[in-house]
C-alpha atoms as an extended CHARMM CRD file, in Angstrom:
* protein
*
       264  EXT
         1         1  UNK       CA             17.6220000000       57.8020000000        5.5950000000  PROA      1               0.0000000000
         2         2  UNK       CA             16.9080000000       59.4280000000        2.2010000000  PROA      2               0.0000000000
         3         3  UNK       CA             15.2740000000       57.8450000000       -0.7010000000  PROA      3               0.0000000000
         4         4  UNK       CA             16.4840000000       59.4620000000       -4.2520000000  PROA      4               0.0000000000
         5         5  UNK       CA             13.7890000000       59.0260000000       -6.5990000000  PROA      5               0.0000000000
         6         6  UNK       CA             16.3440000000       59.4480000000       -9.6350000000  PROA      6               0.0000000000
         7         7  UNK       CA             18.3550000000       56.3090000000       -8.4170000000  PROA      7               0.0000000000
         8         8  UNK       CA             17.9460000000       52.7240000000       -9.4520000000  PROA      8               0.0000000000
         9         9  UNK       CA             14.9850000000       51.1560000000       -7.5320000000  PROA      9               0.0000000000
        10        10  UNK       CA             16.9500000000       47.6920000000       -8.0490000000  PROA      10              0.0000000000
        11        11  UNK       CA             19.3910000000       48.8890000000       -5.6380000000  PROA      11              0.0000000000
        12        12  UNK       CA             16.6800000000       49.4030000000       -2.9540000000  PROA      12              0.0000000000
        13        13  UNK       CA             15.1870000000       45.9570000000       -4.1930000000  PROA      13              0.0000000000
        14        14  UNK       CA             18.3540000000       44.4020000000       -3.3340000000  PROA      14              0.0000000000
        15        15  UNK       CA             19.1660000000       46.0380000000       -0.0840000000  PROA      15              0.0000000000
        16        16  UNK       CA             15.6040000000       45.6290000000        1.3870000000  PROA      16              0.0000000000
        17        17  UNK       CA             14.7800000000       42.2370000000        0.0300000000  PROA      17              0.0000000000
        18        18  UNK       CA             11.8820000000       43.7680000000       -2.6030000000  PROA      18              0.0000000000
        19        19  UNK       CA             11.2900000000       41.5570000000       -5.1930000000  PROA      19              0.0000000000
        20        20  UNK       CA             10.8850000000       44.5030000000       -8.4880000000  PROA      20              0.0000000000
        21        21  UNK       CA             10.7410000000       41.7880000000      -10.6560000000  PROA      21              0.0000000000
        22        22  UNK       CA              9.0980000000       43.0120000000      -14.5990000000  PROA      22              0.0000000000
        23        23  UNK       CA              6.8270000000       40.6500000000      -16.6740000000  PROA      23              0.0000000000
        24        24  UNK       CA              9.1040000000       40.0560000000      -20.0710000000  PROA      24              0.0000000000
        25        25  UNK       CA              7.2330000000       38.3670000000      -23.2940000000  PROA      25              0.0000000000
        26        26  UNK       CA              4.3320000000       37.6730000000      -20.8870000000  PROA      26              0.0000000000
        27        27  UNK       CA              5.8670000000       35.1860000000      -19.0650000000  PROA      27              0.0000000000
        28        28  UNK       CA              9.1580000000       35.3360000000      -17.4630000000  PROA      28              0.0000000000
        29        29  UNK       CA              9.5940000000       36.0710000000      -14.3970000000  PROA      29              0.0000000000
        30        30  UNK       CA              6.2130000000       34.6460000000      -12.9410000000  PROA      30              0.0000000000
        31        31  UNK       CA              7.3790000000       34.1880000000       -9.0130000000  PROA      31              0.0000000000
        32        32  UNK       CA              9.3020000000       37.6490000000       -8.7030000000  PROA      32              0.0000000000
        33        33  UNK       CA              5.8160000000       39.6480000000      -10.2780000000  PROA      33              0.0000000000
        34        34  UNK       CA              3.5350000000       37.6320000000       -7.8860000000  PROA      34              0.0000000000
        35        35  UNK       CA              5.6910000000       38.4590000000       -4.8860000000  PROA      35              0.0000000000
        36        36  UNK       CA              5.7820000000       41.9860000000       -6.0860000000  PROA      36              0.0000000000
        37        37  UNK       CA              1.8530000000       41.9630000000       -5.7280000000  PROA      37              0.0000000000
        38        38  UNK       CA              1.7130000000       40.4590000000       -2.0710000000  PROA      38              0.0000000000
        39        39  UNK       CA              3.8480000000       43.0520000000       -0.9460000000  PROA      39              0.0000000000
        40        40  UNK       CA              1.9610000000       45.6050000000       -2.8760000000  PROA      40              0.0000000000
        41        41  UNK       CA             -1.2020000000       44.2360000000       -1.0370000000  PROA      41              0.0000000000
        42        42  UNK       CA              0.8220000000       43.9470000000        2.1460000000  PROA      42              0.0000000000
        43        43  UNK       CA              1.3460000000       47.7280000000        1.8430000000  PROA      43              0.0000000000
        44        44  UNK       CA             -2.4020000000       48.3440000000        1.0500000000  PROA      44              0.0000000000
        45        45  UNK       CA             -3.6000000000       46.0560000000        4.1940000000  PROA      45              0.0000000000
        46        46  UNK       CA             -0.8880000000       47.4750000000        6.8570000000  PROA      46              0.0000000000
        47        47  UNK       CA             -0.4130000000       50.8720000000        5.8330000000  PROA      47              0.0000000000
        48        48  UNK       CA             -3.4110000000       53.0710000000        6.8340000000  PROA      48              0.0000000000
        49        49  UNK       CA             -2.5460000000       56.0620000000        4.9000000000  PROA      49              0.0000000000
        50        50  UNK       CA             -2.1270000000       53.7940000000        1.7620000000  PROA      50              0.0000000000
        51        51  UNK       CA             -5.1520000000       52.3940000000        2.7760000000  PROA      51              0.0000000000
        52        52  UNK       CA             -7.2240000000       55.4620000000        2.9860000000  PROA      52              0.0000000000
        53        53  UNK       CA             -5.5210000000       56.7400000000       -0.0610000000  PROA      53              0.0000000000
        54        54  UNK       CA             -7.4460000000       53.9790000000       -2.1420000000  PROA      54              0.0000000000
        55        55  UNK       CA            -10.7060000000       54.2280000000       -0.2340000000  PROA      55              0.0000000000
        56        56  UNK       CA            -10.9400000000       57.9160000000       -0.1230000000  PROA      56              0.0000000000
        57        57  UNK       CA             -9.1580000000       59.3470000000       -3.1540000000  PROA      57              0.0000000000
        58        58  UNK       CA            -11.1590000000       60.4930000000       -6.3140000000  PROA      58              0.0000000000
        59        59  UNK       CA             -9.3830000000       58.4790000000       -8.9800000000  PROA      59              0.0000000000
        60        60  UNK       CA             -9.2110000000       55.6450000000      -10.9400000000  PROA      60              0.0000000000
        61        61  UNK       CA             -8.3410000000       52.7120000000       -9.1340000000  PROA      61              0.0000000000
        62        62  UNK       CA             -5.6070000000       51.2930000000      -11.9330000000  PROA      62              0.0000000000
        63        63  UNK       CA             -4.3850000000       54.7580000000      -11.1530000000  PROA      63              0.0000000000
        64        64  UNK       CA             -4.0890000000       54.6500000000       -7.9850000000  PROA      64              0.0000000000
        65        65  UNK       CA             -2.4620000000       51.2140000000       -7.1300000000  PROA      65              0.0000000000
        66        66  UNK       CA              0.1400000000       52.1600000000      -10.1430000000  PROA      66              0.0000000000
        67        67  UNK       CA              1.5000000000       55.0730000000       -8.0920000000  PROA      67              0.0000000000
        68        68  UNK       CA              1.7780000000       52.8360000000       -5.1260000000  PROA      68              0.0000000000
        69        69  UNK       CA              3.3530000000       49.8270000000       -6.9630000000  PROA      69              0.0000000000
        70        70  UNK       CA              5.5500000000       52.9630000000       -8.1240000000  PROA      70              0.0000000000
        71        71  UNK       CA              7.1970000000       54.1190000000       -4.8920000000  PROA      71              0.0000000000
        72        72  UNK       CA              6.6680000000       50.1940000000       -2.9870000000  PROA      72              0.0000000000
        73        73  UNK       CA             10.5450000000       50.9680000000       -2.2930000000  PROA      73              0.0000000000
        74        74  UNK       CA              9.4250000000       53.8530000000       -0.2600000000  PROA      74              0.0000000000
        75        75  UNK       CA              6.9380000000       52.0870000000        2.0500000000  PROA      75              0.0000000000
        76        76  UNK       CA              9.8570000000       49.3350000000        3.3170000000  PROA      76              0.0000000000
        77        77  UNK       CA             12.6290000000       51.6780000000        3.7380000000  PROA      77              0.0000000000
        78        78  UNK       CA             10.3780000000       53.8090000000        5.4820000000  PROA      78              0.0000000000
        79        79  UNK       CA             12.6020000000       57.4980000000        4.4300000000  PROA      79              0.0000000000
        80        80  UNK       CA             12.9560000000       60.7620000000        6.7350000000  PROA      80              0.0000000000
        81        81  UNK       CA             13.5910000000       62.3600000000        3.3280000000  PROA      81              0.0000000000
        82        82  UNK       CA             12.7080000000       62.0910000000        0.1980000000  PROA      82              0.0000000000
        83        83  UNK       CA             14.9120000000       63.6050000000       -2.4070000000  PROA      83              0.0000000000
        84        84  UNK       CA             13.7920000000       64.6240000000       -6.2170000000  PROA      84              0.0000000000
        85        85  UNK       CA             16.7500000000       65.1890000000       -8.6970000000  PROA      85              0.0000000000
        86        86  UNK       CA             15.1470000000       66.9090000000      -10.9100000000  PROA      86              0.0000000000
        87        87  UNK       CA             12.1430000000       68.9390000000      -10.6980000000  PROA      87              0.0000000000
        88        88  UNK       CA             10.2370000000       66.7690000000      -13.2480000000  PROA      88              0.0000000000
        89        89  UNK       CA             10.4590000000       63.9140000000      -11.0010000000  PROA      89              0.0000000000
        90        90  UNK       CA              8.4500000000       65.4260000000       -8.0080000000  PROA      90              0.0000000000
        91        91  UNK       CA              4.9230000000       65.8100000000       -9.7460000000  PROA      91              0.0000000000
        92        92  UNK       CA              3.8070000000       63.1000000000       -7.0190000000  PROA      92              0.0000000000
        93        93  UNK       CA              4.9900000000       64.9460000000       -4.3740000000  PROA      93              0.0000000000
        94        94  UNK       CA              2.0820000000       66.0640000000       -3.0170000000  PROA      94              0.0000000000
        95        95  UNK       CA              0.5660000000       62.1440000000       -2.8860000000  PROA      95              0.0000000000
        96        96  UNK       CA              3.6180000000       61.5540000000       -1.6230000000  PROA      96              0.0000000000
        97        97  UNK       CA              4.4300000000       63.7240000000        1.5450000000  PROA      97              0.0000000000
        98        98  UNK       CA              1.2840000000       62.5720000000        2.5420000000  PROA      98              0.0000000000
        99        99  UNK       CA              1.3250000000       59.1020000000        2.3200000000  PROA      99              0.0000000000
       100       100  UNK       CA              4.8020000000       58.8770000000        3.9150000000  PROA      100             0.0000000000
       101       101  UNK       CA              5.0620000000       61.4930000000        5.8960000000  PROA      101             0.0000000000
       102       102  UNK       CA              8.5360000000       62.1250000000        4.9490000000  PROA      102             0.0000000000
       103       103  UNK       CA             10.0520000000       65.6880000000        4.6290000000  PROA      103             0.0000000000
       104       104  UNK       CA             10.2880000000       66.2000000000        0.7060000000  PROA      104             0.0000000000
       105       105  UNK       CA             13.5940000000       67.9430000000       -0.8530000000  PROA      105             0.0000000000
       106       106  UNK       CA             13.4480000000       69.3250000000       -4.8350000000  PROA      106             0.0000000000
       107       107  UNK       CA             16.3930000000       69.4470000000       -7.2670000000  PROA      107             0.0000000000
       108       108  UNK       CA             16.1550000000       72.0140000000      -10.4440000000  PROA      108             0.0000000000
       109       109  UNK       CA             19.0570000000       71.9060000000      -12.9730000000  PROA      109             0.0000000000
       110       110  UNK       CA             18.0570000000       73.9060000000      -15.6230000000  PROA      110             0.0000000000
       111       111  UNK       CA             15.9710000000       71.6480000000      -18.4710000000  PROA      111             0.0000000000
       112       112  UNK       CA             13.3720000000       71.1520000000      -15.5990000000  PROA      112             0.0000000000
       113       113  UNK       CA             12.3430000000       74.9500000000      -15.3450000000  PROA      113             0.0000000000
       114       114  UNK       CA             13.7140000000       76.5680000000      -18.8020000000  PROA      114             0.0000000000
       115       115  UNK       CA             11.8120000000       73.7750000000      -21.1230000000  PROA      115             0.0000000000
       116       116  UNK       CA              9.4230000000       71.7310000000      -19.2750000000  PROA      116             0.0000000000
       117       117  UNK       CA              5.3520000000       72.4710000000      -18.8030000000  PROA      117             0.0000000000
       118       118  UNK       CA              5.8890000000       76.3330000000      -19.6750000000  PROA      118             0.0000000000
       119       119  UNK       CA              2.6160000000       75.5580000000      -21.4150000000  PROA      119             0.0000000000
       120       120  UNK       CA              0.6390000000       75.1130000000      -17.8550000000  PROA      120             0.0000000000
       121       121  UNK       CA              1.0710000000       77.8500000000      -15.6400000000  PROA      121             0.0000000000
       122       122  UNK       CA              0.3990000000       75.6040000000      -12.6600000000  PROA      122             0.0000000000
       123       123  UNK       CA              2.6040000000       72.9380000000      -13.8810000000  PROA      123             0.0000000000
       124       124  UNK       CA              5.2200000000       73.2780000000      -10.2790000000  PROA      124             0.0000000000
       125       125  UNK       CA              2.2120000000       74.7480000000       -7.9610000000  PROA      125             0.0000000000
       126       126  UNK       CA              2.5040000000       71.0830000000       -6.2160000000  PROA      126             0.0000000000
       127       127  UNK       CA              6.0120000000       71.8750000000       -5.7930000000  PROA      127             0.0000000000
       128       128  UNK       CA              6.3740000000       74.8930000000       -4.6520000000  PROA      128             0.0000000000
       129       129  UNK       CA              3.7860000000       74.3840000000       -2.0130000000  PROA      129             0.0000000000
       130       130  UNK       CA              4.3850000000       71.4330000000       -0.7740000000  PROA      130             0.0000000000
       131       131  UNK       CA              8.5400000000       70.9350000000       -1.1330000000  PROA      131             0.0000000000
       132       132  UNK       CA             10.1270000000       71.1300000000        2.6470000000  PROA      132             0.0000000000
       133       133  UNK       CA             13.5100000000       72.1890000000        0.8960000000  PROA      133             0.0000000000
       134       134  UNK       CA             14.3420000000       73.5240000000       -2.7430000000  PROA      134             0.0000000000
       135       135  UNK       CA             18.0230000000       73.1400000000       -4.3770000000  PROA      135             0.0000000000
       136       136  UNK       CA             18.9350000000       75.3540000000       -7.3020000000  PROA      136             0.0000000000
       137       137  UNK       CA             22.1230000000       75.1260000000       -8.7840000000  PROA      137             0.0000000000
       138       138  UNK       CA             22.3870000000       78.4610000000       -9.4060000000  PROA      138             0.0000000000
       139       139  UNK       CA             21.0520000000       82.1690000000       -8.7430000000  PROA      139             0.0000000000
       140       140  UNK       CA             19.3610000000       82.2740000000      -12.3840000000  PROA      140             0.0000000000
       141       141  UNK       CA             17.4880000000       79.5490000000      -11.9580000000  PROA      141             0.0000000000
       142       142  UNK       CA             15.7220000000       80.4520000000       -8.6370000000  PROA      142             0.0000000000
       143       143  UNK       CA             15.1150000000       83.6980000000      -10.8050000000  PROA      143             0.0000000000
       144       144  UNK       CA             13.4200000000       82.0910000000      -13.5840000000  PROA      144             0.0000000000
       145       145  UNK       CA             11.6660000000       79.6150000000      -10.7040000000  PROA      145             0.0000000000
       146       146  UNK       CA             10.0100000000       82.7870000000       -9.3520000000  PROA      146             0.0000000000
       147       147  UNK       CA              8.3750000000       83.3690000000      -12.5990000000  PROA      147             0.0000000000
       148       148  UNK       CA              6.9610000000       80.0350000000      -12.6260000000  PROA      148             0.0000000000
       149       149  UNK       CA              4.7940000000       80.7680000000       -8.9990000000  PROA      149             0.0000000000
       150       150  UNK       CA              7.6470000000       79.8920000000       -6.5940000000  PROA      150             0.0000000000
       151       151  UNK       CA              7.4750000000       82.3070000000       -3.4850000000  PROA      151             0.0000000000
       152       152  UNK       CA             10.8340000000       81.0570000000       -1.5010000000  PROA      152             0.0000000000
       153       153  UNK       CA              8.5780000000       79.7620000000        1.2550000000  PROA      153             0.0000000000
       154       154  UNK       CA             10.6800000000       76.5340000000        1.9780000000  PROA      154             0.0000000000
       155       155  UNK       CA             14.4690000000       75.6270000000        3.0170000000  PROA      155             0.0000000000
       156       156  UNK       CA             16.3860000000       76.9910000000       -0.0960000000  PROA      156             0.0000000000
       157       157  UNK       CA             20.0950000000       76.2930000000       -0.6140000000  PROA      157             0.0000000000
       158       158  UNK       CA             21.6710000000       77.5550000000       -4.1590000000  PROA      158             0.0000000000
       159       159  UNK       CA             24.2590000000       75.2440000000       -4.5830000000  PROA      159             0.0000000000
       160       160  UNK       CA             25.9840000000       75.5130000000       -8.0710000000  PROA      160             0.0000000000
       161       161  UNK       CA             27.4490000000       72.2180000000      -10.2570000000  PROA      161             0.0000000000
       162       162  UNK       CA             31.0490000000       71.6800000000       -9.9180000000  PROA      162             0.0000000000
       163       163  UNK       CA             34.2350000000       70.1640000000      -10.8040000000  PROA      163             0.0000000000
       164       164  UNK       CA             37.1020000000       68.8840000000       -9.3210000000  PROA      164             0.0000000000
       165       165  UNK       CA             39.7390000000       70.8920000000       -9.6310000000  PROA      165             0.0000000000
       166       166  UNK       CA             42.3670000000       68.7330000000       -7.8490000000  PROA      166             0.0000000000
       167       167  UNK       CA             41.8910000000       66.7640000000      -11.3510000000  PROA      167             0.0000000000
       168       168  UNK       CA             41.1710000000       69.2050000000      -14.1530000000  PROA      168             0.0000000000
       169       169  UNK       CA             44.0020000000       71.3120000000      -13.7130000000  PROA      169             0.0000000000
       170       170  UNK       CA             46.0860000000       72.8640000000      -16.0770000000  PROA      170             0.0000000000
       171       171  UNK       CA             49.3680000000       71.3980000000      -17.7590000000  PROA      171             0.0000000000
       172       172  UNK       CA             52.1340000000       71.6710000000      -19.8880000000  PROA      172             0.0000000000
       173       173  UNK       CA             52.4500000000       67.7110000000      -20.1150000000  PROA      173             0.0000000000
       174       174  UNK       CA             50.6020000000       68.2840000000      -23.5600000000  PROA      174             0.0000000000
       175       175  UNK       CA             51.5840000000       70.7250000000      -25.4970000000  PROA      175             0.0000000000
       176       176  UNK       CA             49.4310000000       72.4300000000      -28.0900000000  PROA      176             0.0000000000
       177       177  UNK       CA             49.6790000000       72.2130000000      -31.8550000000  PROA      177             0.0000000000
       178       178  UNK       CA             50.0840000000       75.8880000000      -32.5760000000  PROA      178             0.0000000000
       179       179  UNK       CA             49.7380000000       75.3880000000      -36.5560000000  PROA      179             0.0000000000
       180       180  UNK       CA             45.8590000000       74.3460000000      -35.9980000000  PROA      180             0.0000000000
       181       181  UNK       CA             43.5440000000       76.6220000000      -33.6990000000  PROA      181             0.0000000000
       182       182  UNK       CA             42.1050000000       73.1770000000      -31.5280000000  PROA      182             0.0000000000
       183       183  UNK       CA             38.4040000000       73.8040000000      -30.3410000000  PROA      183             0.0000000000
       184       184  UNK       CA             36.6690000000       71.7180000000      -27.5720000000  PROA      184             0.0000000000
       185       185  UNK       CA             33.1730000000       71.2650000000      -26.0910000000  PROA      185             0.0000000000
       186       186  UNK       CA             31.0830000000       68.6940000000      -23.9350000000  PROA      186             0.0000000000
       187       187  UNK       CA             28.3700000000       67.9700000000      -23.0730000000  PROA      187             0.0000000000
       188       188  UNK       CA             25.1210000000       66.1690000000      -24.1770000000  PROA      188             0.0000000000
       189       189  UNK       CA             24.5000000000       65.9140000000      -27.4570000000  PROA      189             0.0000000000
       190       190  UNK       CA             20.9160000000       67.7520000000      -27.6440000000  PROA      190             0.0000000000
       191       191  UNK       CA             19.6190000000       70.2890000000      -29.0110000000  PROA      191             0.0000000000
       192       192  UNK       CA             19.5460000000       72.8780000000      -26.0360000000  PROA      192             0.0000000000
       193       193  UNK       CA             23.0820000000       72.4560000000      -26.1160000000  PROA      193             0.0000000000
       194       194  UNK       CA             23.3800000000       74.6080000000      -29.0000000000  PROA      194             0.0000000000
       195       195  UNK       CA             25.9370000000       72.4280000000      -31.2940000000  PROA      195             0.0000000000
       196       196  UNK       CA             24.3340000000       73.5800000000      -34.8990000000  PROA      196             0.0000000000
       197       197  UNK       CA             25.3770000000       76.7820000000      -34.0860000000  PROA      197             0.0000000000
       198       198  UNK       CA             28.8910000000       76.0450000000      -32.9260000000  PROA      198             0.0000000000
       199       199  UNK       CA             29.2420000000       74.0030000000      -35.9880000000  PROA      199             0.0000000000
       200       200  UNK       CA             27.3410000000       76.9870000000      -38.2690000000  PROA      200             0.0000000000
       201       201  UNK       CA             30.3160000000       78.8730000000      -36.6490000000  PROA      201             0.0000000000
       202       202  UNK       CA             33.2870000000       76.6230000000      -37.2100000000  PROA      202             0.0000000000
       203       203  UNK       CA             31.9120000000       76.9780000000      -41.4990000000  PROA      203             0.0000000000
       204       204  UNK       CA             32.6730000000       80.5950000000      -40.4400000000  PROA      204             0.0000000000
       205       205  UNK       CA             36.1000000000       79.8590000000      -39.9610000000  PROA      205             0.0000000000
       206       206  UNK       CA             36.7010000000       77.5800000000      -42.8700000000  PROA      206             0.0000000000
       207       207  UNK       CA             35.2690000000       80.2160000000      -45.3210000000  PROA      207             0.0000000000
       208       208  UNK       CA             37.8200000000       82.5630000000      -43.6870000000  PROA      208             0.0000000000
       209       209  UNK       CA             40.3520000000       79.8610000000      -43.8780000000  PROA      209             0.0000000000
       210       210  UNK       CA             41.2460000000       79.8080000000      -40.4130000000  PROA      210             0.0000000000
       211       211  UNK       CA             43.2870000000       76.3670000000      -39.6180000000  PROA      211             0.0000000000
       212       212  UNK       CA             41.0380000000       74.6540000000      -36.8790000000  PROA      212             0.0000000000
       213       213  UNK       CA             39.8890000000       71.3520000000      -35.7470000000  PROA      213             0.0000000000
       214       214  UNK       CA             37.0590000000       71.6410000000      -33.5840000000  PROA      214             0.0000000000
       215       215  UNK       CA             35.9220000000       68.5530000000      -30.8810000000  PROA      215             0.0000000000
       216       216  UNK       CA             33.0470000000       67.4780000000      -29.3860000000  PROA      216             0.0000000000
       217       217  UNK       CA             33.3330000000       65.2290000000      -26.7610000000  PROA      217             0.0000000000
       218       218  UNK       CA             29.6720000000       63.4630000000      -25.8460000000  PROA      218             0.0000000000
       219       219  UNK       CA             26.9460000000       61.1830000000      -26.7510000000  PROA      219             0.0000000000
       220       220  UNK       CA             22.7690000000       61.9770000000      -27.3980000000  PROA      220             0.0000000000
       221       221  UNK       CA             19.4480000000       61.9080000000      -29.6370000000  PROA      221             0.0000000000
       222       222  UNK       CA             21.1480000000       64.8170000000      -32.2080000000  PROA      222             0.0000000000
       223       223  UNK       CA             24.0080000000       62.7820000000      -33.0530000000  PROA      223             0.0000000000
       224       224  UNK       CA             23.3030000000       61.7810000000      -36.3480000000  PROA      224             0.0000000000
       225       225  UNK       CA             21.8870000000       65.7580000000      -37.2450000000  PROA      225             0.0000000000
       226       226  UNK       CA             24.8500000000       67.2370000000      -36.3570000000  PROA      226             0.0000000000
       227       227  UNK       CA             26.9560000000       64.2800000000      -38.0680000000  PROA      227             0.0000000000
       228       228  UNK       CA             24.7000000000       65.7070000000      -41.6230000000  PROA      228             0.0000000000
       229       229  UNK       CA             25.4200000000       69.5050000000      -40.7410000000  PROA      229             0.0000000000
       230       230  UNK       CA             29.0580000000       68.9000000000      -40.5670000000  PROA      230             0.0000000000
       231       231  UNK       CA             28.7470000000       66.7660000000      -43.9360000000  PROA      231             0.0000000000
       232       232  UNK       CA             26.4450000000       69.1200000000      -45.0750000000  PROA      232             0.0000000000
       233       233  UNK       CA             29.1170000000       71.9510000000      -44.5800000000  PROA      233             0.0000000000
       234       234  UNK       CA             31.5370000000       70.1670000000      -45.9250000000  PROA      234             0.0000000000
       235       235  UNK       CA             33.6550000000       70.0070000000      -42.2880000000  PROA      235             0.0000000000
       236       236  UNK       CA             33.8780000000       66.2920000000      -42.1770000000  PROA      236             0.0000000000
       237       237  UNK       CA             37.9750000000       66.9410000000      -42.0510000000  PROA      237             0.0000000000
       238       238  UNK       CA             37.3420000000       70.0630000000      -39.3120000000  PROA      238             0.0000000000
       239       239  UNK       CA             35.2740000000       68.5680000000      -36.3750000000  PROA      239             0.0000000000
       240       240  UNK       CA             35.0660000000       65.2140000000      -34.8310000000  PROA      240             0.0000000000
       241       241  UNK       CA             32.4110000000       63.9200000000      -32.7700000000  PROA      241             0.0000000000
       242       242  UNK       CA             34.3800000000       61.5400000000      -30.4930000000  PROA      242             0.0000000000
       243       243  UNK       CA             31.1680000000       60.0720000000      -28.6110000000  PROA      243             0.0000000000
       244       244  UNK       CA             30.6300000000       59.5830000000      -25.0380000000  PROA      244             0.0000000000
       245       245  UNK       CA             34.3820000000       59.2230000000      -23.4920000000  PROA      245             0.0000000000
       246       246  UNK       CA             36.2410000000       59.2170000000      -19.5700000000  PROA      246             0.0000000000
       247       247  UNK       CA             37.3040000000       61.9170000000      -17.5260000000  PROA      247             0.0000000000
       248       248  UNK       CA             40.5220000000       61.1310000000      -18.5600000000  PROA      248             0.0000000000
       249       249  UNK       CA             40.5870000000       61.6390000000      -22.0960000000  PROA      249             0.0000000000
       250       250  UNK       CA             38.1520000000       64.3360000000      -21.2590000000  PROA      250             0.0000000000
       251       251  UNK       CA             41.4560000000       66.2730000000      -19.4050000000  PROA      251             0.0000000000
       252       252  UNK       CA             43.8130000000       65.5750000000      -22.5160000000  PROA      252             0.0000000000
       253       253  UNK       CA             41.5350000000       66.9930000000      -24.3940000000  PROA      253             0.0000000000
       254       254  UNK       CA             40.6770000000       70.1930000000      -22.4880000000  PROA      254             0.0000000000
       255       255  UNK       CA             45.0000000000       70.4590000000      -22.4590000000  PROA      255             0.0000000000
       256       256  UNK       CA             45.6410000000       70.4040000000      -25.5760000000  PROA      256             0.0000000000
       257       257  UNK       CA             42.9380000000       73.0420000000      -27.0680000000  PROA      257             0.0000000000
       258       258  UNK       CA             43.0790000000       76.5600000000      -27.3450000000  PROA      258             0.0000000000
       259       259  UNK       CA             39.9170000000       77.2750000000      -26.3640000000  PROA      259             0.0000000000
       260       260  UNK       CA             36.6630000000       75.7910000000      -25.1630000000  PROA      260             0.0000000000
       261       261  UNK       CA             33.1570000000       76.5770000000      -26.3630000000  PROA      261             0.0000000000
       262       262  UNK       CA             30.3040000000       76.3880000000      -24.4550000000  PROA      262             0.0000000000
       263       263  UNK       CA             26.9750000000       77.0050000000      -27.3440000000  PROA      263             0.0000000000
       264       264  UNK       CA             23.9740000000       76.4410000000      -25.2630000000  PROA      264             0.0000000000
């Protein structure tokens, strides 16, 4: 049985009978928050590592029963493995392993070791010692890992993202509009991504009057910049930002342009 940190707790809630009720406006939900807190003091009185965790541990003790009130899912389902997405999300780890005794597995997708803590050199020490098994999705990020203190001392598996190619394949069912060079990208709309640049690069064109459109297919926090740099650039009749949209259109899409750009 493996718990994944990165999931919906509600759906453990539901399928063990936890009640994760919230406290809304200060009032709602009075029953489901008091049940919450007998089973977090059922935990406490039952479990002994819990138990000896709050006795023992040099911490506050707000602190302390928040990271157990936290992972209450994990103490009914009662995991082999416990599975962190991303990186980010295993900074209990440590607390963790030990409390459960569950063999701990660690996700890194990119964001996690490229951007996050490079400011604390022992930011993934936790990690890297404790992790049973570490997933990379790719060869440059167990490089860049290795920089950050990781030694390789666990279960590694490099297992890179994918697609499905019995879907995204290509077609002649659309054909392209030859009279406009048609552009594509996806993805998030952040700024790691890289989409200033892309659209810094499509005013290249337009000063070099180049007939393009250029699309970007996705939703995120830089929205609104990148809607002023392409008014900005006067480009509002070049590129459209279609928003968050379904494999589907997403395959149309990739069919009908010329070529697709990947900035970050």
């Amino acid at each position: 049985l493996v718990w994944d940190k990165a999931k919906n707790i509600s759906q453990f809630a539901v399928q063990y009978g936890i009640s994760t009720g919230k406290i809304h406006n200060g009032i709602r939900n009075k029953q489901q928050v008091l049940l919450r807190i007998f089973y977090l003091l059922l935990v406490i009185t039952t479990n002994r590592r819990v138990r000896a965790y709050i006795l023992n541990t040099r911490d506050s003790l707000s602190n302390k029963l928040k990271l157990i009130a936290t992972y209450l899912p994990l103490f009914s389902i009662k995991p082999d493995i416990i599975h962190f997405e991303f990186g980010t999300l295993a900074k209990d780890i440590k607390i963790l392993k030990h409390l459960t005794e569950a063999k701990t597995c660690v996700s890194f997708i990119g964001y996690d070791i490229n951007y996050i803590g490079l400011n604390e050199a022992s930011y993934y020490n936790d990690v890297w010692q404790t992790a049973d098994a570490v997933h990379f999705l790719g060869n440059d990020l167990r490089a860049r890992a290795m920089l950050r203190g990781y030694t390789s001392s666990a279960i590694e598996a490099i297992i890179p993202a994918a697609i499905d190619t019995t879907f995204f394949t290509a077609s002649n069912d659309h054909p392209k509009d030859d009279a406009t060079f048609q552009i594509l990208s996806t993805g998030r709309l952040t700024w790691k991504k890289g989409y200033e640049y892309a659209i810094r690069a499509m005013a290249m064109l337009k000063q070099n009057a180049v007939p393009f459109h250029y699309h970007i297919i996705g939703d995120g926090p830089q929205c609104q910049a990148l809607e002023f740099t392409i008014s900005e650039l006067g480009l509002s009749d070049h590129i459209t930002l279609h928003g968050q949209r379904d494999k589907e259109f997403i395959k149309q899409a990739l069919q009908k342009a010329h070529v697709f750009v990947q900035p970050s």
